[in-house]
PDBQT receptor file of N, H, CA, C and O in Angstrom, charges set to zero:
ATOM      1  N   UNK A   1     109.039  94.066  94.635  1.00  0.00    +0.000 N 
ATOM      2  CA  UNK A   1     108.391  94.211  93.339  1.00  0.00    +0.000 C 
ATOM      3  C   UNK A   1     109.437  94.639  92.312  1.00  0.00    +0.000 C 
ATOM      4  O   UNK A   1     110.121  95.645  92.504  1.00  0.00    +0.000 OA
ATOM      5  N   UNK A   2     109.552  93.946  91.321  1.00  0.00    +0.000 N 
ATOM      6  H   UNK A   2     108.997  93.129  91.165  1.00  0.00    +0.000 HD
ATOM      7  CA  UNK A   2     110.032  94.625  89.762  1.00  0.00    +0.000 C 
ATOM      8  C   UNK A   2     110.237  95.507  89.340  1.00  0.00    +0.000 C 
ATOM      9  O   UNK A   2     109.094  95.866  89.623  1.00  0.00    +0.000 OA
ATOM     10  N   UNK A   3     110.781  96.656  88.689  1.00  0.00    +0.000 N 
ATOM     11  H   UNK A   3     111.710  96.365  88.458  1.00  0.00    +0.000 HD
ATOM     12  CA  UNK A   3     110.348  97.898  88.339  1.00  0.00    +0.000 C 
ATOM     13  C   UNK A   3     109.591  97.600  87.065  1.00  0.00    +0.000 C 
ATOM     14  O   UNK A   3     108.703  98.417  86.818  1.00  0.00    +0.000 OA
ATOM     15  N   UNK A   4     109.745  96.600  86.190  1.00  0.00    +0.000 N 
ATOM     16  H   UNK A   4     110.466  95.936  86.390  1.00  0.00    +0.000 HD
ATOM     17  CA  UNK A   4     108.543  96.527  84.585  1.00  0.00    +0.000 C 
ATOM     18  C   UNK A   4     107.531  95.977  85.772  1.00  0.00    +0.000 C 
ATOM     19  O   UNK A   4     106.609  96.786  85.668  1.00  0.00    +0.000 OA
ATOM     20  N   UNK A   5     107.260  95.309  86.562  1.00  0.00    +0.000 N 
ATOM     21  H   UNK A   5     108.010  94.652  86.646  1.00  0.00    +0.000 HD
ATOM     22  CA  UNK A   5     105.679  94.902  87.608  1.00  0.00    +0.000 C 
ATOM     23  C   UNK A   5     105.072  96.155  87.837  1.00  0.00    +0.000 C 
ATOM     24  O   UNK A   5     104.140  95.949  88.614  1.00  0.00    +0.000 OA
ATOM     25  N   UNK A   6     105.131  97.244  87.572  1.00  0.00    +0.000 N 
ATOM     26  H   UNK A   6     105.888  97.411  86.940  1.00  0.00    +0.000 HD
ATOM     27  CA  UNK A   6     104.875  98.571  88.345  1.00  0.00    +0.000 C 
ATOM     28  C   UNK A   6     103.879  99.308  87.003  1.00  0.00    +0.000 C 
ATOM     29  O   UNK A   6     102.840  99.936  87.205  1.00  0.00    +0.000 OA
ATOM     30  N   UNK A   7     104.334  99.113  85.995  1.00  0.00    +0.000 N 
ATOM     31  H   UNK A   7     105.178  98.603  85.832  1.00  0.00    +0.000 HD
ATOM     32  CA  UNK A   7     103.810  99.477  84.488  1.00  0.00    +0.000 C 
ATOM     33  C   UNK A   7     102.517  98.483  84.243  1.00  0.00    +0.000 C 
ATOM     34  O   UNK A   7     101.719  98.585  83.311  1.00  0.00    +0.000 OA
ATOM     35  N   UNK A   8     102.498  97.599  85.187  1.00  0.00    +0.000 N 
ATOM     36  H   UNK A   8     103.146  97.516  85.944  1.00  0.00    +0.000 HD
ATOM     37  CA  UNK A   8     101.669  96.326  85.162  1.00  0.00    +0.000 C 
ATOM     38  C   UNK A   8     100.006  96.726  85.252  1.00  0.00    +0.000 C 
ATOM     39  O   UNK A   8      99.185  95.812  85.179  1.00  0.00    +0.000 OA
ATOM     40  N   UNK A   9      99.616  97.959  85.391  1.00  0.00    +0.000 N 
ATOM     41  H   UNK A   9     100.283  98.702  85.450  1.00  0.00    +0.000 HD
ATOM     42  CA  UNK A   9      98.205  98.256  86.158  1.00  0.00    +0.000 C 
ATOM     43  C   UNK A   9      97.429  98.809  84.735  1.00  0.00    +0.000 C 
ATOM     44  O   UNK A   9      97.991  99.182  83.706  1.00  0.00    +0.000 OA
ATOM     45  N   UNK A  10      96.331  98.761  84.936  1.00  0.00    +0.000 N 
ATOM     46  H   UNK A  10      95.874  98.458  85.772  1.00  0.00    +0.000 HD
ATOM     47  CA  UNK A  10      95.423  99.400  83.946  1.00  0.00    +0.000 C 
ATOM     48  C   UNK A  10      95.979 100.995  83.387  1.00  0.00    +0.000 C 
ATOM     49  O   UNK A  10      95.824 101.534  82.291  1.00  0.00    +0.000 OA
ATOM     50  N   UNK A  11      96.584 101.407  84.464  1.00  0.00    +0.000 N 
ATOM     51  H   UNK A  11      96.709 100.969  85.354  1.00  0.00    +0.000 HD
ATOM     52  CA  UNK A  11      96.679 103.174  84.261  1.00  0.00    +0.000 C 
ATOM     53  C   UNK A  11      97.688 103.549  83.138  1.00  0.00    +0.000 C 
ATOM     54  O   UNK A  11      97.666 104.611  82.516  1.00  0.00    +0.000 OA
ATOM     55  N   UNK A  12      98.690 102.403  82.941  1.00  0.00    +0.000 N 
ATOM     56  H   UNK A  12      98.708 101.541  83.447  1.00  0.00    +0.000 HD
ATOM     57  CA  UNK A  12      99.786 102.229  81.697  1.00  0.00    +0.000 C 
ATOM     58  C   UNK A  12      99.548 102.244  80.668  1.00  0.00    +0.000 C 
ATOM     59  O   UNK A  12      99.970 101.217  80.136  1.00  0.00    +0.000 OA
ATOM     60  N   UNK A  13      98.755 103.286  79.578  1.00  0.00    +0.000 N 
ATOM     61  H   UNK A  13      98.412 104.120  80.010  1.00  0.00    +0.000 HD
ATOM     62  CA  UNK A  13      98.373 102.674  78.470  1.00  0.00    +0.000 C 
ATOM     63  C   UNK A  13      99.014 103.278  77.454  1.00  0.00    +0.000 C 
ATOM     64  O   UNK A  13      98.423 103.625  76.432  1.00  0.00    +0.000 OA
ATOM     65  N   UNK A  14     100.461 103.479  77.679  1.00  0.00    +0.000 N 
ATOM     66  H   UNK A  14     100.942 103.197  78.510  1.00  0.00    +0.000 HD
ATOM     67  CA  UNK A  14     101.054 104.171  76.370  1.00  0.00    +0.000 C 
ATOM     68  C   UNK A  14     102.159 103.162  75.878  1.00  0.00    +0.000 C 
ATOM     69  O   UNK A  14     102.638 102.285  76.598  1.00  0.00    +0.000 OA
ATOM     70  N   UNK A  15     102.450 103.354  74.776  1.00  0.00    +0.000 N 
ATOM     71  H   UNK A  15     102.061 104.067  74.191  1.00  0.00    +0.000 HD
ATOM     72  CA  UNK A  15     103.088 102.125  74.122  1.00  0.00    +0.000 C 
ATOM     73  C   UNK A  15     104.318 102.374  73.541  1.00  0.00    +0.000 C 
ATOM     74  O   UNK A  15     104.904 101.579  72.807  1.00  0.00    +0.000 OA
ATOM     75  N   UNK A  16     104.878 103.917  73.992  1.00  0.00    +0.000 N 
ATOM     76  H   UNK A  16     104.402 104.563  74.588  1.00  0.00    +0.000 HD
ATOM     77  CA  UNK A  16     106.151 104.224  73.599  1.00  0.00    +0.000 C 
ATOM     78  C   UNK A  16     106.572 104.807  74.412  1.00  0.00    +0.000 C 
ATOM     79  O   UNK A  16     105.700 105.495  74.943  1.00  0.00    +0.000 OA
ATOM     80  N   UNK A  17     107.838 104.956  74.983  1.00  0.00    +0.000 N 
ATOM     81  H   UNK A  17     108.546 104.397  74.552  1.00  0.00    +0.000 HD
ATOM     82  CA  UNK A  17     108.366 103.830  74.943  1.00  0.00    +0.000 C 
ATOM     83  C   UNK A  17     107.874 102.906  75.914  1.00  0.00    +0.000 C 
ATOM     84  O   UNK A  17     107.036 103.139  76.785  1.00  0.00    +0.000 OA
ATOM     85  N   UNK A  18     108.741 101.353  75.581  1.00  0.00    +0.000 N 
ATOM     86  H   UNK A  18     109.421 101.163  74.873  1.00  0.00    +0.000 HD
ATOM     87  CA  UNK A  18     107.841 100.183  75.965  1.00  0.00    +0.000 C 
ATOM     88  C   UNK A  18     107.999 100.544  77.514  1.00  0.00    +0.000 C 
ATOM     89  O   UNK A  18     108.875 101.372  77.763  1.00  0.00    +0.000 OA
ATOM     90  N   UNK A  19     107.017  99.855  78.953  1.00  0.00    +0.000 N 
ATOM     91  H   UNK A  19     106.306  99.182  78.751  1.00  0.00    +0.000 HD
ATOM     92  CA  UNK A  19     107.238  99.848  80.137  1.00  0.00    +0.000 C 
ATOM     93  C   UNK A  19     108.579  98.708  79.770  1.00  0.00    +0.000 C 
ATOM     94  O   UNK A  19     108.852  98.168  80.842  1.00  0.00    +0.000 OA
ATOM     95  N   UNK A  20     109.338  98.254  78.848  1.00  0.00    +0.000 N 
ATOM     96  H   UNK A  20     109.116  98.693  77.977  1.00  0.00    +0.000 HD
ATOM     97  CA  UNK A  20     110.467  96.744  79.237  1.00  0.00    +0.000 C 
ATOM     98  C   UNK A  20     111.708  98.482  79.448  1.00  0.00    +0.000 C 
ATOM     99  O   UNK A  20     112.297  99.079  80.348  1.00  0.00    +0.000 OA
ATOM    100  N   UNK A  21     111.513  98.579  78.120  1.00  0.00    +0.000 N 
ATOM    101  H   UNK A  21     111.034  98.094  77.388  1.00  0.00    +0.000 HD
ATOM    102  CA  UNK A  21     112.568  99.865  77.839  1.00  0.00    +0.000 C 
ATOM    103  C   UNK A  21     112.889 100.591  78.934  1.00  0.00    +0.000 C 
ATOM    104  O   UNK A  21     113.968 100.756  79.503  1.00  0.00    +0.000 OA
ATOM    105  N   UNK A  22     111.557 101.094  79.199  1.00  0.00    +0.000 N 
ATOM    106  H   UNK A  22     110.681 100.961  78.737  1.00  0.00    +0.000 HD
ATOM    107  CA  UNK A  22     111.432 102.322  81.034  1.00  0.00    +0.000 C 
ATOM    108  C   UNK A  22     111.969 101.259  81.854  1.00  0.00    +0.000 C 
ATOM    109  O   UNK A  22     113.098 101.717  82.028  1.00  0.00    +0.000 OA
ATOM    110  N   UNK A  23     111.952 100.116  82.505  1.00  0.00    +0.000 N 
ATOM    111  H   UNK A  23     111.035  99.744  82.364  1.00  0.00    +0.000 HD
ATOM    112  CA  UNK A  23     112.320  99.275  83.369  1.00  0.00    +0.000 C 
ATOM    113  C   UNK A  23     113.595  98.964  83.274  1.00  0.00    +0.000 C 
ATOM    114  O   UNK A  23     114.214  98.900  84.336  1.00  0.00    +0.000 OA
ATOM    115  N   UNK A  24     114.241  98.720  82.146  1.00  0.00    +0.000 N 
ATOM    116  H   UNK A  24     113.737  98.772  81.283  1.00  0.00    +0.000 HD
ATOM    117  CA  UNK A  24     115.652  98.143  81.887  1.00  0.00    +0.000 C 
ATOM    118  C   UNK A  24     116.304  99.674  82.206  1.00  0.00    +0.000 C 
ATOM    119  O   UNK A  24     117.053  99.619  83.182  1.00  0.00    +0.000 OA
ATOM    120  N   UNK A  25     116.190 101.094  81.585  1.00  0.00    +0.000 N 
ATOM    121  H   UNK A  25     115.581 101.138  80.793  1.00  0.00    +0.000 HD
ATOM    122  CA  UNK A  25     116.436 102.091  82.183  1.00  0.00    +0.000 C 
ATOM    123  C   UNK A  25     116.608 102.323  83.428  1.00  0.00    +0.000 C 
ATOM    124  O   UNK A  25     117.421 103.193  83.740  1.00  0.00    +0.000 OA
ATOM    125  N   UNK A  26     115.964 101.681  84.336  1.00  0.00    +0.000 N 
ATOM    126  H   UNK A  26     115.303 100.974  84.082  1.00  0.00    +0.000 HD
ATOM    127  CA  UNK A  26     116.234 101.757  85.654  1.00  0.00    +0.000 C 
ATOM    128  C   UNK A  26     114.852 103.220  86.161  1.00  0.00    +0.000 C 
ATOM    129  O   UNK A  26     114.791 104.098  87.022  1.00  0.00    +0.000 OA
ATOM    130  N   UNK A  27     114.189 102.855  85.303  1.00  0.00    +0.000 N 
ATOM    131  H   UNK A  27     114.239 102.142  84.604  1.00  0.00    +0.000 HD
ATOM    132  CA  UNK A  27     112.736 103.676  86.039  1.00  0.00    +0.000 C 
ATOM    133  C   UNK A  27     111.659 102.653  86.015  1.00  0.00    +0.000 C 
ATOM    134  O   UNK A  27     111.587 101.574  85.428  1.00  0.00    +0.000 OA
ATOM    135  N   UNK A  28     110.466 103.564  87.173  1.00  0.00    +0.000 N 
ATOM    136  H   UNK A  28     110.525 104.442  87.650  1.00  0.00    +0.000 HD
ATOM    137  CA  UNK A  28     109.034 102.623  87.745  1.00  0.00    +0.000 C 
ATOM    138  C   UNK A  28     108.293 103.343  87.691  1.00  0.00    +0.000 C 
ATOM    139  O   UNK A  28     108.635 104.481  88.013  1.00  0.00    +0.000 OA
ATOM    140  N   UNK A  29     106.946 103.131  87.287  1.00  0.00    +0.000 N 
ATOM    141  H   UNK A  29     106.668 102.206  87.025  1.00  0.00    +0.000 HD
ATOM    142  CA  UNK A  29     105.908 103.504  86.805  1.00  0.00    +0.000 C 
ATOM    143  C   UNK A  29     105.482 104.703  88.570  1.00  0.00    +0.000 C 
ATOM    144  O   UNK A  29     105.500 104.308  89.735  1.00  0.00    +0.000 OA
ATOM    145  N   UNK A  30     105.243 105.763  88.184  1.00  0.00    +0.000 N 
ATOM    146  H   UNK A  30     105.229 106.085  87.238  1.00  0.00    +0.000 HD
ATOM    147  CA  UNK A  30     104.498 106.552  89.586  1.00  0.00    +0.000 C 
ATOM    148  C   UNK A  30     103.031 106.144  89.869  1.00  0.00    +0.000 C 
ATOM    149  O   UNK A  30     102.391 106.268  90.913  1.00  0.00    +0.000 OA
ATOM    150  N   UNK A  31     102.705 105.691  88.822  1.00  0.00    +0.000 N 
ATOM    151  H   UNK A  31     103.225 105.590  87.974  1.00  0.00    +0.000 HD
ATOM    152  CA  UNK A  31     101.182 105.493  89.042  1.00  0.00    +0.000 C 
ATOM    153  C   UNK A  31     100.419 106.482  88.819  1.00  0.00    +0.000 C 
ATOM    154  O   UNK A  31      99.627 106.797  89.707  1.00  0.00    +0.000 OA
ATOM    155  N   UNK A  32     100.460 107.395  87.311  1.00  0.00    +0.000 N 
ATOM    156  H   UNK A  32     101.103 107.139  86.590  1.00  0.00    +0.000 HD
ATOM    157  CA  UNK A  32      99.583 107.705  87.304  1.00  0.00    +0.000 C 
ATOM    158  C   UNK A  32     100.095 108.950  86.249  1.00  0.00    +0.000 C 
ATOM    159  O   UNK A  32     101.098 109.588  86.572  1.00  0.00    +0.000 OA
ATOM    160  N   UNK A  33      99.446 109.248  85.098  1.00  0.00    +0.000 N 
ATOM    161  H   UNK A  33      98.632 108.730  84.835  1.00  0.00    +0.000 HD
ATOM    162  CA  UNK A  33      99.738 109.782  83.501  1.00  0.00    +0.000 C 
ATOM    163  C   UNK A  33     100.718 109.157  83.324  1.00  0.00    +0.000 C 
ATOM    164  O   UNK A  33     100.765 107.993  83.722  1.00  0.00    +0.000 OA
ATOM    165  N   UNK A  34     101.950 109.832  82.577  1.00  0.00    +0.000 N 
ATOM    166  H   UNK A  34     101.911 110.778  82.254  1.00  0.00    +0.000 HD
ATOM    167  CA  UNK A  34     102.811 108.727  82.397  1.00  0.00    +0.000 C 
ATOM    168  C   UNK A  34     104.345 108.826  82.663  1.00  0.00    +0.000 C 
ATOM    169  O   UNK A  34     105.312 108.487  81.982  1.00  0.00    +0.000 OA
ATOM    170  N   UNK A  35     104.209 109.525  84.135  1.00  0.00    +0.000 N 
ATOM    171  H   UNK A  35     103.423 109.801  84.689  1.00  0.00    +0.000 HD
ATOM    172  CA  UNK A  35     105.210 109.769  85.221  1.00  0.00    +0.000 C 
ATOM    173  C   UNK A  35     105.909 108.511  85.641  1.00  0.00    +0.000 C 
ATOM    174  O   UNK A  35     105.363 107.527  86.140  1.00  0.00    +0.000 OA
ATOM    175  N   UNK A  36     107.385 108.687  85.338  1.00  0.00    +0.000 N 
ATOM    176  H   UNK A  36     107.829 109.486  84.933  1.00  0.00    +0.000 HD
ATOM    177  CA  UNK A  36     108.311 107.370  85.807  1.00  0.00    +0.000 C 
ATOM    178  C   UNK A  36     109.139 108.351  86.783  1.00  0.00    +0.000 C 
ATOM    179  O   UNK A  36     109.250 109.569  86.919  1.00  0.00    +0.000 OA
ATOM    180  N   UNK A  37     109.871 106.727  87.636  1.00  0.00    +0.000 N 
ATOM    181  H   UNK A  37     109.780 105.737  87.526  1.00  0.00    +0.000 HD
ATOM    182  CA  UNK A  37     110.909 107.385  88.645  1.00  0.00    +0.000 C 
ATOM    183  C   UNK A  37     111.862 106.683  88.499  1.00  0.00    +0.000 C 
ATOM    184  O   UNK A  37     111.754 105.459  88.421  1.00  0.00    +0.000 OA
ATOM    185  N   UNK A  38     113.198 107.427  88.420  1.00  0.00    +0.000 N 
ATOM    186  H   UNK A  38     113.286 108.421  88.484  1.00  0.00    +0.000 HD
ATOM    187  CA  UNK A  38     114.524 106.908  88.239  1.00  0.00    +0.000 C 
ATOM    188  C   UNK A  38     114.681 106.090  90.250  1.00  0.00    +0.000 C 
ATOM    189  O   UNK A  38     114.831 106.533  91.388  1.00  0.00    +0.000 OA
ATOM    190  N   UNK A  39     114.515 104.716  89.562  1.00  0.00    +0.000 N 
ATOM    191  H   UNK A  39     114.393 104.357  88.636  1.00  0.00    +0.000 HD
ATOM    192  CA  UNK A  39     115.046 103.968  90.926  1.00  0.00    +0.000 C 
ATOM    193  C   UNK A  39     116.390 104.479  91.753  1.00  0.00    +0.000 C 
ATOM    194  O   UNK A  39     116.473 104.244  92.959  1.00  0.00    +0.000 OA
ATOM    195  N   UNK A  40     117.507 105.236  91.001  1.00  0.00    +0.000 N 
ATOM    196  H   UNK A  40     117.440 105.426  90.021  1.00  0.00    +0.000 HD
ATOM    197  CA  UNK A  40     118.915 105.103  91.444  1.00  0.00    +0.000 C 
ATOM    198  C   UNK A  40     118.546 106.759  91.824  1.00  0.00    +0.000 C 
ATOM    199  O   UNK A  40     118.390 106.611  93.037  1.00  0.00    +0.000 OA
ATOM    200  N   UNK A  41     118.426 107.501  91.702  1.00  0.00    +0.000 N 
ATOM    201  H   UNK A  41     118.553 107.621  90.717  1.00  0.00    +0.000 HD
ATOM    202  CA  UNK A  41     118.454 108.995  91.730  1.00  0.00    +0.000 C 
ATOM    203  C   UNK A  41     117.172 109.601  92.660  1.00  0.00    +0.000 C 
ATOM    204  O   UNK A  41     117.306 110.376  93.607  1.00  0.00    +0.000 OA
ATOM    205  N   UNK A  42     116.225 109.192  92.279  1.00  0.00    +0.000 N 
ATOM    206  H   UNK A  42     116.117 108.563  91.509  1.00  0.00    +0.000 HD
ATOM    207  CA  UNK A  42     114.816 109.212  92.712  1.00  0.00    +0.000 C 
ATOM    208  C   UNK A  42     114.085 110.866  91.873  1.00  0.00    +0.000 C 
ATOM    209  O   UNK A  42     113.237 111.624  92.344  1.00  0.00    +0.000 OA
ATOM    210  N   UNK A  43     114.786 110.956  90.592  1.00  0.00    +0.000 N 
ATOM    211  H   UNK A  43     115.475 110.340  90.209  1.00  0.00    +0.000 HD
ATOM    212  CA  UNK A  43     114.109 112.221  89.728  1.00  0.00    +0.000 C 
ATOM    213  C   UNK A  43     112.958 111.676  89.110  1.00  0.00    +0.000 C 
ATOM    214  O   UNK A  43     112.674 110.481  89.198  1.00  0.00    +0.000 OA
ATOM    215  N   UNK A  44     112.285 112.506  88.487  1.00  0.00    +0.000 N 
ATOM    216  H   UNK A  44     112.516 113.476  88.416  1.00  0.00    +0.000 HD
ATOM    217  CA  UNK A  44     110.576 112.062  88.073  1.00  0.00    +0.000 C 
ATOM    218  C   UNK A  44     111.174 112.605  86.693  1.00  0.00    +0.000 C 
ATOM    219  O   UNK A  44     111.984 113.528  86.599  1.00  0.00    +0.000 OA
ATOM    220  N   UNK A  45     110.694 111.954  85.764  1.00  0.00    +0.000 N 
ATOM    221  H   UNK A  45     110.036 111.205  85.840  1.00  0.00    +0.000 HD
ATOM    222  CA  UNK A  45     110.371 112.214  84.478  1.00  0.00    +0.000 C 
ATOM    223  C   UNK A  45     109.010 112.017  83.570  1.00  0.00    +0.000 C 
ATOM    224  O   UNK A  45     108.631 110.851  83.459  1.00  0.00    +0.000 OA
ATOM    225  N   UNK A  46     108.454 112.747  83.096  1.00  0.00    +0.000 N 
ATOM    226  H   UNK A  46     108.762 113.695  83.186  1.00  0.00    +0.000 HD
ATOM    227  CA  UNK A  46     106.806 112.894  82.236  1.00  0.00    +0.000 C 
ATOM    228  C   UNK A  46     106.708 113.094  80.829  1.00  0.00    +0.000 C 
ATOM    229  O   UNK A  46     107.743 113.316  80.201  1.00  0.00    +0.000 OA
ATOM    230  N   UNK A  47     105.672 113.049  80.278  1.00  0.00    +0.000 N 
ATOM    231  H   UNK A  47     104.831 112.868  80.788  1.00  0.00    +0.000 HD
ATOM    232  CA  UNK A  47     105.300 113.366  78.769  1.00  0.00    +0.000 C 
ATOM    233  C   UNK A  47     106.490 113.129  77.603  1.00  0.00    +0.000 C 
ATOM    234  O   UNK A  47     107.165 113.821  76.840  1.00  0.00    +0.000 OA
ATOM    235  N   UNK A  48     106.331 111.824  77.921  1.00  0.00    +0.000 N 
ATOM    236  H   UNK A  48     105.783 111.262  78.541  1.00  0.00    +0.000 HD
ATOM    237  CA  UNK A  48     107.016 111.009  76.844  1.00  0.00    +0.000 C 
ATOM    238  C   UNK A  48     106.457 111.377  75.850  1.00  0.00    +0.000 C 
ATOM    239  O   UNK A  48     105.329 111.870  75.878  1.00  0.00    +0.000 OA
ATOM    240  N   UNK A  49     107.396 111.143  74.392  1.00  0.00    +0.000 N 
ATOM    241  H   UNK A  49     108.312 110.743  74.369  1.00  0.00    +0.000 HD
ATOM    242  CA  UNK A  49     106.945 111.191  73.285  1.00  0.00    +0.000 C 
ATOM    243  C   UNK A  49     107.187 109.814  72.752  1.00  0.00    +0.000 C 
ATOM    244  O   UNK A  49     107.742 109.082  73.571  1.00  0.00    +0.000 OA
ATOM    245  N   UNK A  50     106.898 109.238  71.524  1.00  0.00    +0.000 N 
ATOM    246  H   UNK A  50     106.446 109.833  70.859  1.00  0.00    +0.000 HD
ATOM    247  CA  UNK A  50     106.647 108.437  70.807  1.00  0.00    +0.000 C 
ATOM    248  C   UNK A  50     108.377 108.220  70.171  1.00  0.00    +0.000 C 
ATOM    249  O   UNK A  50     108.812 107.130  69.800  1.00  0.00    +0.000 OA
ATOM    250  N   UNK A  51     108.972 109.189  70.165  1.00  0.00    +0.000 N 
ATOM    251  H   UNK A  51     108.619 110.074  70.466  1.00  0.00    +0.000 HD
ATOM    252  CA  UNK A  51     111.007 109.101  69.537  1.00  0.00    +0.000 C 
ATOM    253  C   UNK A  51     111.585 108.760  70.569  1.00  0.00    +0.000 C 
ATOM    254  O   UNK A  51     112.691 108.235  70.443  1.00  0.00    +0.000 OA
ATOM    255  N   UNK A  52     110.848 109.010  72.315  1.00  0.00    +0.000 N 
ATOM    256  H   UNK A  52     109.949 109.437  72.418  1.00  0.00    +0.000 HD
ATOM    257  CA  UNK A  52     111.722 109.138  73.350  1.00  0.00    +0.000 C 
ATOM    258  C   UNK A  52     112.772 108.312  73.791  1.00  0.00    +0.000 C 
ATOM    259  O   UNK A  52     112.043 107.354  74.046  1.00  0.00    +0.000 OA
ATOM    260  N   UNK A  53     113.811 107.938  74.065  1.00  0.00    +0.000 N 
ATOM    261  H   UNK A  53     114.403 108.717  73.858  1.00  0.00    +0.000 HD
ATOM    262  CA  UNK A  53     114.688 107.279  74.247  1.00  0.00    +0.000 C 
ATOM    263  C   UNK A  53     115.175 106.856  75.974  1.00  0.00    +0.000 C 
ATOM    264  O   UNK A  53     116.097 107.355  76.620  1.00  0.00    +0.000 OA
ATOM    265  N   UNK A  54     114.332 105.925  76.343  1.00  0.00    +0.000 N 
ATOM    266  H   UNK A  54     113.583 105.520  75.819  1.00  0.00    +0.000 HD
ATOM    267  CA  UNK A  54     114.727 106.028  78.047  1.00  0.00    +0.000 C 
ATOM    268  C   UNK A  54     116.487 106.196  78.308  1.00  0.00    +0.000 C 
ATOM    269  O   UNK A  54     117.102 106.982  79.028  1.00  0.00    +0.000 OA
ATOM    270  N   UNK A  55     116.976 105.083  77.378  1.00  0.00    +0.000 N 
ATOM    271  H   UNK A  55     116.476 104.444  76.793  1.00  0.00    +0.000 HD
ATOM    272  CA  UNK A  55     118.306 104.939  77.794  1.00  0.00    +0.000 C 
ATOM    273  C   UNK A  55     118.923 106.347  77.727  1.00  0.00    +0.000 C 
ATOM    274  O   UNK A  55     119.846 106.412  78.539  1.00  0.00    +0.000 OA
ATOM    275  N   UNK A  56     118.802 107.134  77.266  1.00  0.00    +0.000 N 
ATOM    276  H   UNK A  56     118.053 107.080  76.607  1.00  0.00    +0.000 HD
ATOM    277  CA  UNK A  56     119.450 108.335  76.685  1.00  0.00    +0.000 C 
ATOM    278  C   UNK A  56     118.759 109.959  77.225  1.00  0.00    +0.000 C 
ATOM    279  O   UNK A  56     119.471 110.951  77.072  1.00  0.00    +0.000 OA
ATOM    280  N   UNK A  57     117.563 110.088  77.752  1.00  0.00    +0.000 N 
ATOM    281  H   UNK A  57     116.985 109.282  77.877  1.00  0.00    +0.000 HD
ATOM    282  CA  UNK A  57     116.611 110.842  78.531  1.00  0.00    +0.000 C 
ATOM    283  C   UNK A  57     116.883 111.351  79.900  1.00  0.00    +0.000 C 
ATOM    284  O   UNK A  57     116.373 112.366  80.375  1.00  0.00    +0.000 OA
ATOM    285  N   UNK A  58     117.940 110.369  80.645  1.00  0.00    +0.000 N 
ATOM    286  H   UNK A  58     118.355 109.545  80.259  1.00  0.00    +0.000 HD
ATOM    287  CA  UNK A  58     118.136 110.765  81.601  1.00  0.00    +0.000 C 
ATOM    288  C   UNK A  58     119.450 109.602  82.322  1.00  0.00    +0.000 C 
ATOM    289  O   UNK A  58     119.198 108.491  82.790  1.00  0.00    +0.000 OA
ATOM    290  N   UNK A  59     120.683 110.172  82.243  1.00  0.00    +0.000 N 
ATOM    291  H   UNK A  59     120.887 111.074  81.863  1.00  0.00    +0.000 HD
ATOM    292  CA  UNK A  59     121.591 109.582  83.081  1.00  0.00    +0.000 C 
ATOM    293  C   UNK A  59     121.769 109.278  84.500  1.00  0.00    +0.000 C 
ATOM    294  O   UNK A  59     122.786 108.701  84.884  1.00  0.00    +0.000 OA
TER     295      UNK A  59
């Protein structure tokens, strides 16, 4: 599976930043509020804001 396929479910409904943005970052949706996981590291990151910057949020 994809990591943007993962943002793919009903439970995704926030629109900043985009699930392309979170995916090209190299994070995947946890499934559930709006908890991502760094594919390369395996850290959790939450409560995005609307300025948030994936590329820049977490190295």
């Amino acid at each position: 599976m994809e990591r943007q396929e993962t943002f793919n479910s009903n439970a995704w409904t926030y629109t900043s930043p985009t699930a392309h943005d979170l995916a090209e970052a190299g994070f995947f949706y946890a499934g559930y509020e709006n908890v991502v996981i760094c594919f390369y590291c395996g850290g959790s990151l939450k409560r995005w804001g609307a300025n948030d910057n994936p590329t820049i949020e977490h190295c």
